[in-house]
mmCIF file as Biopython writes it, N, C-alpha, C and O atoms, coordinates in Angstrom:
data_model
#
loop_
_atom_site.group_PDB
_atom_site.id
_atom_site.type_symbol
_atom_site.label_atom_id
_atom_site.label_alt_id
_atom_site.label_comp_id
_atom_site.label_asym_id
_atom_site.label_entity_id
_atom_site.label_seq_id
_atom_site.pdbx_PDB_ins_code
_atom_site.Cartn_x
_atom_site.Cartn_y
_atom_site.Cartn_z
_atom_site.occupancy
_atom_site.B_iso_or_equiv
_atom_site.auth_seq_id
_atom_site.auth_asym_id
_atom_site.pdbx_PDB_model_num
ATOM 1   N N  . UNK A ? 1  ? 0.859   -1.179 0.000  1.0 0.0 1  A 1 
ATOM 2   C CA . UNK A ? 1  ? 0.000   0.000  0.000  1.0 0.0 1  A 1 
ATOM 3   C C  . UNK A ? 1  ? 0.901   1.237  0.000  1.0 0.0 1  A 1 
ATOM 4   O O  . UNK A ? 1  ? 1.774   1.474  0.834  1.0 0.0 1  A 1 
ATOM 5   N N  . UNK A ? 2  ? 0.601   1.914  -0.945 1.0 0.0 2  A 1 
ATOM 6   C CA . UNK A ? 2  ? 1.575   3.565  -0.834 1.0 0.0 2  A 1 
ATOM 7   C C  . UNK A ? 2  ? 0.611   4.297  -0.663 1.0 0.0 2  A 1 
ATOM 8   O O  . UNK A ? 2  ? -0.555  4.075  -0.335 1.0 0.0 2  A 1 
ATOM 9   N N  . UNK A ? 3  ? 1.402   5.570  -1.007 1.0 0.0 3  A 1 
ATOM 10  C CA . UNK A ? 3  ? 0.490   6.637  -0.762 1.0 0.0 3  A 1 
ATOM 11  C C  . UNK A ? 3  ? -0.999  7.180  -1.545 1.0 0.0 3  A 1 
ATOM 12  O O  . UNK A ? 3  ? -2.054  7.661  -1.133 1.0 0.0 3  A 1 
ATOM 13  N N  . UNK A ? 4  ? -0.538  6.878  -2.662 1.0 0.0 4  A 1 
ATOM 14  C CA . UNK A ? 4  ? -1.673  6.808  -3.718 1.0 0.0 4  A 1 
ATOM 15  C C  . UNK A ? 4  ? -2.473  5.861  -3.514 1.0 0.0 4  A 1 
ATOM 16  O O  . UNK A ? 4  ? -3.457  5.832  -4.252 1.0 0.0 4  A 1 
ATOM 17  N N  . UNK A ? 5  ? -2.350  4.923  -2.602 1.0 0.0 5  A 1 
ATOM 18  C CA . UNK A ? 5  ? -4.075  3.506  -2.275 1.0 0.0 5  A 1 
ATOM 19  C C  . UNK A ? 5  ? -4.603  4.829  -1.008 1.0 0.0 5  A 1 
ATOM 20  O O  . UNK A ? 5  ? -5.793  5.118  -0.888 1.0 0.0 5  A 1 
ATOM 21  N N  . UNK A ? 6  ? -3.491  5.511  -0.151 1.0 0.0 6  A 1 
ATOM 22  C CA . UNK A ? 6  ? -4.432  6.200  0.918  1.0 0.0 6  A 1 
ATOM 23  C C  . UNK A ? 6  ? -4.720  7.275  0.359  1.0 0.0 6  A 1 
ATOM 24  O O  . UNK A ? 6  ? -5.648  7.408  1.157  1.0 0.0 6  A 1 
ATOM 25  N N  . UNK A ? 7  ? -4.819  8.359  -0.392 1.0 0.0 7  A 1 
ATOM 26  C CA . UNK A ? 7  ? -5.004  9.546  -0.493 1.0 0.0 7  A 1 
ATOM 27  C C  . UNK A ? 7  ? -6.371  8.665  -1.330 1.0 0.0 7  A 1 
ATOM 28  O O  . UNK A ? 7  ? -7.350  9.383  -1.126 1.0 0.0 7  A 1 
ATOM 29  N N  . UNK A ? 8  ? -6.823  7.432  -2.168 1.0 0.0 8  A 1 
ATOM 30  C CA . UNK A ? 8  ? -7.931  7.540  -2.936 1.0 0.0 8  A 1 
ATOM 31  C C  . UNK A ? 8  ? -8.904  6.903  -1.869 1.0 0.0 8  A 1 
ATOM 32  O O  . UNK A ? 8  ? -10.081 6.989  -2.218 1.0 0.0 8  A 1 
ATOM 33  N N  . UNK A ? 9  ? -8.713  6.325  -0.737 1.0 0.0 9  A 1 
ATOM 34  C CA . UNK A ? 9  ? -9.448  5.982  0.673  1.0 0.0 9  A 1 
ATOM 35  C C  . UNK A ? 9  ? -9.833  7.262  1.531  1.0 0.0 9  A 1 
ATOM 36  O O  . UNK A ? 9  ? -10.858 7.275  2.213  1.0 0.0 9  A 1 
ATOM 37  N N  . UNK A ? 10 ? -9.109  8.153  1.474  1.0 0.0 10 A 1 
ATOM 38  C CA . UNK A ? 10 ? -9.098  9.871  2.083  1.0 0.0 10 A 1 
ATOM 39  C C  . UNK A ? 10 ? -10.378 9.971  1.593  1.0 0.0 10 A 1 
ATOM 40  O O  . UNK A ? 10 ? -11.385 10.018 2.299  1.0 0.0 10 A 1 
ATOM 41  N N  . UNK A ? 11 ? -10.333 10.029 -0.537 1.0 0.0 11 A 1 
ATOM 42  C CA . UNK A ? 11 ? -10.938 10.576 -1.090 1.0 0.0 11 A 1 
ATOM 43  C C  . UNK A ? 11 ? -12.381 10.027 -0.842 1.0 0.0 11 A 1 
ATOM 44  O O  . UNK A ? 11 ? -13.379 10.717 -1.054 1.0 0.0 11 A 1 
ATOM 45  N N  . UNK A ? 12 ? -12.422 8.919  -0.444 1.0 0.0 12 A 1 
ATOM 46  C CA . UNK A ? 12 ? -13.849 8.076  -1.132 1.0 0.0 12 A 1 
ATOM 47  C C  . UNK A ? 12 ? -14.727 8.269  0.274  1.0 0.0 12 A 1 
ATOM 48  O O  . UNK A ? 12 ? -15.953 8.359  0.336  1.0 0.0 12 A 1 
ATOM 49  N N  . UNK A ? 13 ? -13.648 8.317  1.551  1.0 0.0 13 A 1 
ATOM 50  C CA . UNK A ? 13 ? -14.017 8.709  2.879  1.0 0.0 13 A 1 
ATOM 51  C C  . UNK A ? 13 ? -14.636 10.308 2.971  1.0 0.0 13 A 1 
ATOM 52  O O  . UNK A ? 13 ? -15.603 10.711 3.617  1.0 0.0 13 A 1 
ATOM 53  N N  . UNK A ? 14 ? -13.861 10.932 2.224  1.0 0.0 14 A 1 
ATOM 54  C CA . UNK A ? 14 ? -14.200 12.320 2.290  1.0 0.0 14 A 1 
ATOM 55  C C  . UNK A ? 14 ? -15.888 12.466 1.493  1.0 0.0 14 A 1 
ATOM 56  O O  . UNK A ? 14 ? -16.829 12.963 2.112  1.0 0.0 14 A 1 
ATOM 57  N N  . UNK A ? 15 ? -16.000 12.032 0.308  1.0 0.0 15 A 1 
ATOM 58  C CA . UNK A ? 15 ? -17.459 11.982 -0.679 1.0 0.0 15 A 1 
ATOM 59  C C  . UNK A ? 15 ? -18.144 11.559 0.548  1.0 0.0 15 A 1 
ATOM 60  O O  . UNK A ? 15 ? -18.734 12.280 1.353  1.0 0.0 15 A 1 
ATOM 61  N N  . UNK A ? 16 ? -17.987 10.326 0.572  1.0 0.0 16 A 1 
ATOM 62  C CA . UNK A ? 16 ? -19.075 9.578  1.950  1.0 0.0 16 A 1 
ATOM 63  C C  . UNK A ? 16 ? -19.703 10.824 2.505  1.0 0.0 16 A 1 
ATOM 64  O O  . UNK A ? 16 ? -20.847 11.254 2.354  1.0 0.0 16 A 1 
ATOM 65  N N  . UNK A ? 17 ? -18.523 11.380 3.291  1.0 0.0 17 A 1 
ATOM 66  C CA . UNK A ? 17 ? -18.615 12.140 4.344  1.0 0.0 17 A 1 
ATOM 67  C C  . UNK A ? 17 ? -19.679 13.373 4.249  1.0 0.0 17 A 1 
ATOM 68  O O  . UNK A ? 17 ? -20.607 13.477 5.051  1.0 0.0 17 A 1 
ATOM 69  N N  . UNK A ? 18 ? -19.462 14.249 3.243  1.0 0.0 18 A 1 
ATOM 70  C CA . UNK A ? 18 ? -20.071 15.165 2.536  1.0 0.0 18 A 1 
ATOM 71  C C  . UNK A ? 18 ? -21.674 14.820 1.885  1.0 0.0 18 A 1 
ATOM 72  O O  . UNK A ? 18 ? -22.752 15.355 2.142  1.0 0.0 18 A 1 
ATOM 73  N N  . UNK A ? 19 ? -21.306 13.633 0.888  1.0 0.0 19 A 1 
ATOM 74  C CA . UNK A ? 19 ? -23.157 13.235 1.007  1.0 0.0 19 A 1 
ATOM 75  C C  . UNK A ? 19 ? -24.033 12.744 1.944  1.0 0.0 19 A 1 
ATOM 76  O O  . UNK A ? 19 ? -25.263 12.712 1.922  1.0 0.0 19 A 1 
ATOM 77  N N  . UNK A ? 20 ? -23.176 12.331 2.843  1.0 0.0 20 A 1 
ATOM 78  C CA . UNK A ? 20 ? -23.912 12.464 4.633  1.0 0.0 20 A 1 
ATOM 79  C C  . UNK A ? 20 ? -24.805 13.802 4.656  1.0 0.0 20 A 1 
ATOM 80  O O  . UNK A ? 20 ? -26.007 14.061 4.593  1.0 0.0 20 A 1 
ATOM 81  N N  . UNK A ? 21 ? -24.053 14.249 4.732  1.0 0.0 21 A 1 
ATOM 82  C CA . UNK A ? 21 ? -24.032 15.496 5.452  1.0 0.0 21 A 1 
ATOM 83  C C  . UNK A ? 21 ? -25.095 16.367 4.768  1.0 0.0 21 A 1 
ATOM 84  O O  . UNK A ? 21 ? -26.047 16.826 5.400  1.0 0.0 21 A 1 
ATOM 85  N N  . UNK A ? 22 ? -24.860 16.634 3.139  1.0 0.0 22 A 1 
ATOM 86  C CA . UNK A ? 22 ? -26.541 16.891 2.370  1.0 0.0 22 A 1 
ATOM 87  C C  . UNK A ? 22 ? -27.657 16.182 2.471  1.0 0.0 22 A 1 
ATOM 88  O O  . UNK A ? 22 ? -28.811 16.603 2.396  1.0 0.0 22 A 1 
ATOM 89  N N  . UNK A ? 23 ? -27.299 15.125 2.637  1.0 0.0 23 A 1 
ATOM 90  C CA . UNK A ? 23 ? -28.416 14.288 2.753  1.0 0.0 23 A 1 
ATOM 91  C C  . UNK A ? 23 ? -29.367 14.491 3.730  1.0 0.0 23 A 1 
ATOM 92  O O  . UNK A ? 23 ? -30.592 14.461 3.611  1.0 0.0 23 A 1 
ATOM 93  N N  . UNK A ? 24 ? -28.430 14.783 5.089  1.0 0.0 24 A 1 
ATOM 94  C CA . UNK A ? 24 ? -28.990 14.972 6.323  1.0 0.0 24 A 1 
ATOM 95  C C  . UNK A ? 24 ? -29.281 16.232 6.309  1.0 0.0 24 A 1 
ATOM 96  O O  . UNK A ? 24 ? -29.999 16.345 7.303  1.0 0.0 24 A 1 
ATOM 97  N N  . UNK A ? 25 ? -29.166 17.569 5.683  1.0 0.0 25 A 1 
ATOM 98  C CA . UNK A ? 25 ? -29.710 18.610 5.926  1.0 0.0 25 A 1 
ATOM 99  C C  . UNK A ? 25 ? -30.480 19.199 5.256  1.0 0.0 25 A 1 
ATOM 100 O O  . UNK A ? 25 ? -31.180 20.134 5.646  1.0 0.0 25 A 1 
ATOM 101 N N  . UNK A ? 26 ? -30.443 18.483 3.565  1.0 0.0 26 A 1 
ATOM 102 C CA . UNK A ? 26 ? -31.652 19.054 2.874  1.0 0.0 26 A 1 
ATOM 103 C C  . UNK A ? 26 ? -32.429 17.923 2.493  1.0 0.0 26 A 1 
ATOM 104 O O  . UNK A ? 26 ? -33.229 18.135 1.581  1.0 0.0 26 A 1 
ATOM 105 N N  . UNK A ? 27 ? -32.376 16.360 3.139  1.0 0.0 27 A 1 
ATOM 106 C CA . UNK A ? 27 ? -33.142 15.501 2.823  1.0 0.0 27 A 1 
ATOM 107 C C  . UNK A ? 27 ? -34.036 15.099 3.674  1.0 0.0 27 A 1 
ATOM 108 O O  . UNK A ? 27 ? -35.184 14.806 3.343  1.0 0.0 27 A 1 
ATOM 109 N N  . UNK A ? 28 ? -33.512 15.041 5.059  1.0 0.0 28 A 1 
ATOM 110 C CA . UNK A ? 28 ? -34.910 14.771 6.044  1.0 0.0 28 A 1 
ATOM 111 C C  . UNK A ? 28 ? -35.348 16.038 6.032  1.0 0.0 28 A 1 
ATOM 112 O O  . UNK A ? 28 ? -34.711 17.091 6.008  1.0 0.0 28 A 1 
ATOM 113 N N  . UNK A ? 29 ? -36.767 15.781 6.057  1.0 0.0 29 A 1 
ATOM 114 C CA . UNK A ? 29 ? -38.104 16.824 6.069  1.0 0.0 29 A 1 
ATOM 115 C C  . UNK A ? 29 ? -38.334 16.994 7.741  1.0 0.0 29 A 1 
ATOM 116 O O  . UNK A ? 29 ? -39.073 17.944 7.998  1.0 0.0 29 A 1 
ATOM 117 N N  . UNK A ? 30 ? -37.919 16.369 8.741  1.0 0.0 30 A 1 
ATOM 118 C CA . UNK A ? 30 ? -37.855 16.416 9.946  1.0 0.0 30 A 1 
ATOM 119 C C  . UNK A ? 30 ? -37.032 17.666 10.232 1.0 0.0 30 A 1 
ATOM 120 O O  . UNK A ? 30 ? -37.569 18.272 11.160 1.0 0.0 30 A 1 
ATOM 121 N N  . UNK A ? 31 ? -35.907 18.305 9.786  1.0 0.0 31 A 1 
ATOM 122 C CA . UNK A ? 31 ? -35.057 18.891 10.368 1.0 0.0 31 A 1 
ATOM 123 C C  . UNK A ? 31 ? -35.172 20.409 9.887  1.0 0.0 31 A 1 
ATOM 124 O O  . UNK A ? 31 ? -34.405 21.328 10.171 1.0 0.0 31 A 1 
ATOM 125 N N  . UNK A ? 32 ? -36.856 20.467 8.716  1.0 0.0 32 A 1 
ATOM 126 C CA . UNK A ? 32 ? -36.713 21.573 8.347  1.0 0.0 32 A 1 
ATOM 127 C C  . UNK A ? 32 ? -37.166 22.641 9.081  1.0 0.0 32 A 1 
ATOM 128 O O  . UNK A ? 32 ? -36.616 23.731 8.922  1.0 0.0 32 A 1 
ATOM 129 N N  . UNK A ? 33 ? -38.391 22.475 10.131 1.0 0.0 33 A 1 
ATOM 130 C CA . UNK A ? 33 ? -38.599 23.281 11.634 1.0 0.0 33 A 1 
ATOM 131 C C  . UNK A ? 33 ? -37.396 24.149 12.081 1.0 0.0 33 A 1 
ATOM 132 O O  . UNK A ? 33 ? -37.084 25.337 11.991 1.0 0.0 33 A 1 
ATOM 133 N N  . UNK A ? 34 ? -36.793 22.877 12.670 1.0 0.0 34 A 1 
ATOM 134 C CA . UNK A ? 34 ? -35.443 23.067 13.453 1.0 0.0 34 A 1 
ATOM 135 C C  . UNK A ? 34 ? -34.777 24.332 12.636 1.0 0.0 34 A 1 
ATOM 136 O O  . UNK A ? 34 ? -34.526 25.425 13.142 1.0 0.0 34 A 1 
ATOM 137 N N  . UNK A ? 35 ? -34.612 24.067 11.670 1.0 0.0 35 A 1 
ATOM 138 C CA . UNK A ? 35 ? -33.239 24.900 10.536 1.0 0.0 35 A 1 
ATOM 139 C C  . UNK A ? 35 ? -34.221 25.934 10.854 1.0 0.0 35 A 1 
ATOM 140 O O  . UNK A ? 35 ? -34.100 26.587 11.890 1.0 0.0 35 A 1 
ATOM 141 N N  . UNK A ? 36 ? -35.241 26.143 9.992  1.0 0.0 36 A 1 
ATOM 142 C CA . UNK A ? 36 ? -35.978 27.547 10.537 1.0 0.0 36 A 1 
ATOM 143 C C  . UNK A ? 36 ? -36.295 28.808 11.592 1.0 0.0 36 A 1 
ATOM 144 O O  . UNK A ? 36 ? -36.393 30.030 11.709 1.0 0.0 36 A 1 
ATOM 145 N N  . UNK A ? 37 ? -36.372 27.540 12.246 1.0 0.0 37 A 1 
ATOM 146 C CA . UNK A ? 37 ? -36.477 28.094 13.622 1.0 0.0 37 A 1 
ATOM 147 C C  . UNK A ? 37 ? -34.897 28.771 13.821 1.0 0.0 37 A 1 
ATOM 148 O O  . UNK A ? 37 ? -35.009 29.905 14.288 1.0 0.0 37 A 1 
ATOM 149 N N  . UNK A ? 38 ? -33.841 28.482 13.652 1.0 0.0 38 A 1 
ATOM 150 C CA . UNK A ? 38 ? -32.495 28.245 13.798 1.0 0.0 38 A 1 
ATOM 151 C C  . UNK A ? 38 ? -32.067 29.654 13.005 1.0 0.0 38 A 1 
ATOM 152 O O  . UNK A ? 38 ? -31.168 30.346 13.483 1.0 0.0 38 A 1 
ATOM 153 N N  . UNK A ? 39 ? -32.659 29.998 11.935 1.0 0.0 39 A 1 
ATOM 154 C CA . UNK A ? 39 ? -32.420 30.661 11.266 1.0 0.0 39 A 1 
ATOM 155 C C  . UNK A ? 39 ? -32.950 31.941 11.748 1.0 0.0 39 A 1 
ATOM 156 O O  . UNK A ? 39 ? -32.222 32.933 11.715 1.0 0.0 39 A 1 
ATOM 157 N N  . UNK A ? 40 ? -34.214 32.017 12.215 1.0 0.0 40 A 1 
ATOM 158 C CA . UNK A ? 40 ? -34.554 33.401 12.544 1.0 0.0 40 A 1 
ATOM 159 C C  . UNK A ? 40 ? -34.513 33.775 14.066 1.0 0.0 40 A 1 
ATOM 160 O O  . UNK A ? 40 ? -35.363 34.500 14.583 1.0 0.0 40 A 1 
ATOM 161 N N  . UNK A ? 41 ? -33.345 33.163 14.816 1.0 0.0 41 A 1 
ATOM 162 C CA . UNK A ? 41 ? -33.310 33.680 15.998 1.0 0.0 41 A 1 
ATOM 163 C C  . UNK A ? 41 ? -32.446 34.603 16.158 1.0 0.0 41 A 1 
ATOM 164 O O  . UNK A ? 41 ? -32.400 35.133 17.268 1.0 0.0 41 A 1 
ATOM 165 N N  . UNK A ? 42 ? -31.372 35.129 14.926 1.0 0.0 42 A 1 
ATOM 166 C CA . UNK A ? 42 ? -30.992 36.747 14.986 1.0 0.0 42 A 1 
ATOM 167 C C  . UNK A ? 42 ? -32.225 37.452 15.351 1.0 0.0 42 A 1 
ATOM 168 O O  . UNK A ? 42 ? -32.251 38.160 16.358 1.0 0.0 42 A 1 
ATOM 169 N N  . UNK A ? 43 ? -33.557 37.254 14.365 1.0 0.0 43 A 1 
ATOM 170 C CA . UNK A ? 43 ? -34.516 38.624 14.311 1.0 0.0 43 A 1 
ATOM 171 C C  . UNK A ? 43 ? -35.170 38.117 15.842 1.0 0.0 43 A 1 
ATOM 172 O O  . UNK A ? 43 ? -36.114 38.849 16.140 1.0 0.0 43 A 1 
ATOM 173 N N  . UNK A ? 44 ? -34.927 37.150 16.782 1.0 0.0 44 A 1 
ATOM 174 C CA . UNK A ? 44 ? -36.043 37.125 17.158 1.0 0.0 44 A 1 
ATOM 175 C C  . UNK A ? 44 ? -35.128 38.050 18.421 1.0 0.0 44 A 1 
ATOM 176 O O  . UNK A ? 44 ? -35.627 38.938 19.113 1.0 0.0 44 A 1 
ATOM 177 N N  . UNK A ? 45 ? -33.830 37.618 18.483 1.0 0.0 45 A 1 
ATOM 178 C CA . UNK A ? 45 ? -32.779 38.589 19.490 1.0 0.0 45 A 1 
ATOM 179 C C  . UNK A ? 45 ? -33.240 39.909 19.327 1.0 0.0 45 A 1 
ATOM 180 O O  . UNK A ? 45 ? -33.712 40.474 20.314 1.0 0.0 45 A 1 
ATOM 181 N N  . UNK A ? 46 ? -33.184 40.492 18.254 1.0 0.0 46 A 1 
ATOM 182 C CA . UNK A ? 46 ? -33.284 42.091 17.981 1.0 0.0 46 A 1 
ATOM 183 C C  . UNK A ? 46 ? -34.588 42.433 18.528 1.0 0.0 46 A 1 
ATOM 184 O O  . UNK A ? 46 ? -34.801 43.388 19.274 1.0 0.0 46 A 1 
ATOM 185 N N  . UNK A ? 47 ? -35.467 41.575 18.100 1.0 0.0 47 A 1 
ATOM 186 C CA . UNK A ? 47 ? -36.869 42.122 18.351 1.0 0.0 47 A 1 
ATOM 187 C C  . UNK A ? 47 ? -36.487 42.016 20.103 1.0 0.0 47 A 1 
ATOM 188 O O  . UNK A ? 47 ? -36.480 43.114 20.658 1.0 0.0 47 A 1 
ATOM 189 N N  . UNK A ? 48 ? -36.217 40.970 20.878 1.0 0.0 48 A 1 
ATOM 190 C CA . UNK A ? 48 ? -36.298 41.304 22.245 1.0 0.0 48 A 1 
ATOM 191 C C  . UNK A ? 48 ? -35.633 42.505 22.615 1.0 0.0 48 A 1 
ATOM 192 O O  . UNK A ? 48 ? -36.172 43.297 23.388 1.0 0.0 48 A 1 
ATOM 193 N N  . UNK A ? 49 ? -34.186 42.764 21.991 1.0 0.0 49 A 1 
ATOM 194 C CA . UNK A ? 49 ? -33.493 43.975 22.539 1.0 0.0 49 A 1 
ATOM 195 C C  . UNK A ? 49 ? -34.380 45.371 22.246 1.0 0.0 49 A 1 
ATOM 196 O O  . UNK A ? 49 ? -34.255 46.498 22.724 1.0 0.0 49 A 1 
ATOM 197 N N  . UNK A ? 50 ? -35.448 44.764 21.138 1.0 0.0 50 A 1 
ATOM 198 C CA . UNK A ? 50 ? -36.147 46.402 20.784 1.0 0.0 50 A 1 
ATOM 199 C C  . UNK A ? 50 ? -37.123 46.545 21.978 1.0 0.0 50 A 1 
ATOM 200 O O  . UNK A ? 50 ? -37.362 47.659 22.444 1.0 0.0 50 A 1 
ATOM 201 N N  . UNK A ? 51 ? -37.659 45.474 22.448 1.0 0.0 51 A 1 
ATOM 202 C CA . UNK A ? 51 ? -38.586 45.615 23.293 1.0 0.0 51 A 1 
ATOM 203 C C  . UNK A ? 51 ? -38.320 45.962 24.890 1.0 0.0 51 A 1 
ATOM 204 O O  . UNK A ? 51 ? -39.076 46.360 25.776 1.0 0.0 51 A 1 
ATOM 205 N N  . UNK A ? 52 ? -36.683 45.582 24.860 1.0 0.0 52 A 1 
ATOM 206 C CA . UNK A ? 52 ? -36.038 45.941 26.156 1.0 0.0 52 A 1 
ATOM 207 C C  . UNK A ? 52 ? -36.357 47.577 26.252 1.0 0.0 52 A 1 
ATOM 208 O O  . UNK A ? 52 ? -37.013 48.188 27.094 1.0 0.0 52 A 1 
ATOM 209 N N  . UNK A ? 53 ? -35.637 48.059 25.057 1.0 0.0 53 A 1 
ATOM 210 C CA . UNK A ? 53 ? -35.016 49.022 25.257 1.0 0.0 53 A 1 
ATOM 211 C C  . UNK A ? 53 ? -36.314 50.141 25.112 1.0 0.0 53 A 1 
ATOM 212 O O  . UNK A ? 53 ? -36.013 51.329 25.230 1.0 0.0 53 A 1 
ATOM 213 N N  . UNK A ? 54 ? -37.895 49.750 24.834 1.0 0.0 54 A 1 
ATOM 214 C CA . UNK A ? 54 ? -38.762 50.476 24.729 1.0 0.0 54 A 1 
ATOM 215 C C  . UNK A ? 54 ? -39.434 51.149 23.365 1.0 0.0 54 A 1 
ATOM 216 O O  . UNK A ? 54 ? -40.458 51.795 23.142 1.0 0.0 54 A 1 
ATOM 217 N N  . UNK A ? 55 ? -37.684 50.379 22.115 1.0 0.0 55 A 1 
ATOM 218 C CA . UNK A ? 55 ? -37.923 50.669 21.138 1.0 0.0 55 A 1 
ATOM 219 C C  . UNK A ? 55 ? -39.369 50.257 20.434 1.0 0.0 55 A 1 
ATOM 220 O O  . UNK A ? 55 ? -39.877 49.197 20.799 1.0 0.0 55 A 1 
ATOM 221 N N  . UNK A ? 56 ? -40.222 51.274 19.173 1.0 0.0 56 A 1 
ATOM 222 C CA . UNK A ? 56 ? -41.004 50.104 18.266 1.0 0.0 56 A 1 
ATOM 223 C C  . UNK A ? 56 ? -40.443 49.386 17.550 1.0 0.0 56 A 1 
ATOM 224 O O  . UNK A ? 56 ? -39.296 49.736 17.272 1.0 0.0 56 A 1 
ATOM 225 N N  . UNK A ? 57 ? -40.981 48.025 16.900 1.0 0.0 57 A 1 
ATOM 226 C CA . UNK A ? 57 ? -40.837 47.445 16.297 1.0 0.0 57 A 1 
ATOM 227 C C  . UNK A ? 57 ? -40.469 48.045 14.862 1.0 0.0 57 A 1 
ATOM 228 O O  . UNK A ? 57 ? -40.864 49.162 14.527 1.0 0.0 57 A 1 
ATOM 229 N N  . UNK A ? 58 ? -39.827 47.376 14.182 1.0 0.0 58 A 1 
ATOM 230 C CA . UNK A ? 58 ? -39.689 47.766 12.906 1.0 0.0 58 A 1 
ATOM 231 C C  . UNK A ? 58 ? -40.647 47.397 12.058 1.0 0.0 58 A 1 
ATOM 232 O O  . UNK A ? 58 ? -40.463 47.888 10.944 1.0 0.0 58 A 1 
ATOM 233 N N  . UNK A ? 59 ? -41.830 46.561 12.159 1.0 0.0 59 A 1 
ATOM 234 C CA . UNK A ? 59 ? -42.333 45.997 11.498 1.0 0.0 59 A 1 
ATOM 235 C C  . UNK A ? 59 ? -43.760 46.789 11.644 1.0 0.0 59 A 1 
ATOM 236 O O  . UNK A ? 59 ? -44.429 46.733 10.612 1.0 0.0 59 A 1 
ATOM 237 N N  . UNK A ? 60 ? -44.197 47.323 12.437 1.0 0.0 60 A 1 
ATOM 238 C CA . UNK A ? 60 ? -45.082 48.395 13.028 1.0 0.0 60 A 1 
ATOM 239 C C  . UNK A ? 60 ? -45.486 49.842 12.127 1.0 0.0 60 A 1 
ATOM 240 O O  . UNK A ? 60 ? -45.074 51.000 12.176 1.0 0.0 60 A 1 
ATOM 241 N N  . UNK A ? 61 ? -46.595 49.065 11.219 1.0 0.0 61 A 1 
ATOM 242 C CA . UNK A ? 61 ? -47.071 50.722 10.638 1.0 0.0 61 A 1 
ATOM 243 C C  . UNK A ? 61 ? -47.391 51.567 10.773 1.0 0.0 61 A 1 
ATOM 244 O O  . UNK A ? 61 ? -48.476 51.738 11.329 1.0 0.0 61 A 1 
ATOM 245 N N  . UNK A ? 62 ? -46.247 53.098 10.126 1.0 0.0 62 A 1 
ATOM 246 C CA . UNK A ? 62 ? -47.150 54.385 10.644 1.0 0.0 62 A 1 
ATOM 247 C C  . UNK A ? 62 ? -45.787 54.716 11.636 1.0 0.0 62 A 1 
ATOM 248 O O  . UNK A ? 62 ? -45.429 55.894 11.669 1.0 0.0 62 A 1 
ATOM 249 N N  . UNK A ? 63 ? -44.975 53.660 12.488 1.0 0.0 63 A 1 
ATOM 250 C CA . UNK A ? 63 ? -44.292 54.711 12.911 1.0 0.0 63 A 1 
ATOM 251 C C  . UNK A ? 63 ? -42.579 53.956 12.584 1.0 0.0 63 A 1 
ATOM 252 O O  . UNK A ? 63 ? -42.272 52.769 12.479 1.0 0.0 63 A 1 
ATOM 253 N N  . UNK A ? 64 ? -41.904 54.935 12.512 1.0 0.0 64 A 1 
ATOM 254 C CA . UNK A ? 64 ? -40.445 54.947 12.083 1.0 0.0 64 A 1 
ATOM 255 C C  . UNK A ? 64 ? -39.309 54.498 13.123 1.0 0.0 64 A 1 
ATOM 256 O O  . UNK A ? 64 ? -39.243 55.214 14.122 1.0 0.0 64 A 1 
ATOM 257 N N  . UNK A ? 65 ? -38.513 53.559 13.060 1.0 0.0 65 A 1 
ATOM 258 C CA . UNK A ? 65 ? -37.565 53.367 13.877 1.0 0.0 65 A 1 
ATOM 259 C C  . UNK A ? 65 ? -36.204 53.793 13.696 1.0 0.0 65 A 1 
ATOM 260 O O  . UNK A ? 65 ? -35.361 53.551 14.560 1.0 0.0 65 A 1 
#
C-alpha cells in the first residue's frame, strides 16, 4: 500500500462524508422546523433587545424606527 491507495481511501471517505451530510440537511423533512427556527433567531434577538429598550418594532405601521 503507498500513498496513492491512501489519499484515494481519504478521497472516497471524504465523498461519503459530505453526502452524509446533504443528505442529512436538505433531505430529512424532519429537520426543516429546526433549521428555521435556527435561522430566525438573529430577528427574534433584535426584536427582544427592541422591546427591552422600549424601542417600536420595525415591522409596526405608521411609525419609524
Amino acid at each position: 500500500m503507498d500513498i496513492n491507495d491512501l489519499r484515494a481511501v481519504v478521497t472516497v471517505v471524504s465523498l461519503l462524508t459530505f453526502l452524509a451530510v446533504v443528505t442529512w440537511a436538505y433531505g430529512l423533512k424532519s429537520n426543516k422546523k429546526r433549521f428555521e427556527e435556527a435561522a430566525n433567531l438573529p430577528f427574534a434577538d433584535e426584536e427582544a433587545d427592541r422591546a427591552e429598550l422600549g424601542l417600536p418594532f420595525s415591522n409596526e405601521p405608521g411609525k419609524k424606527s
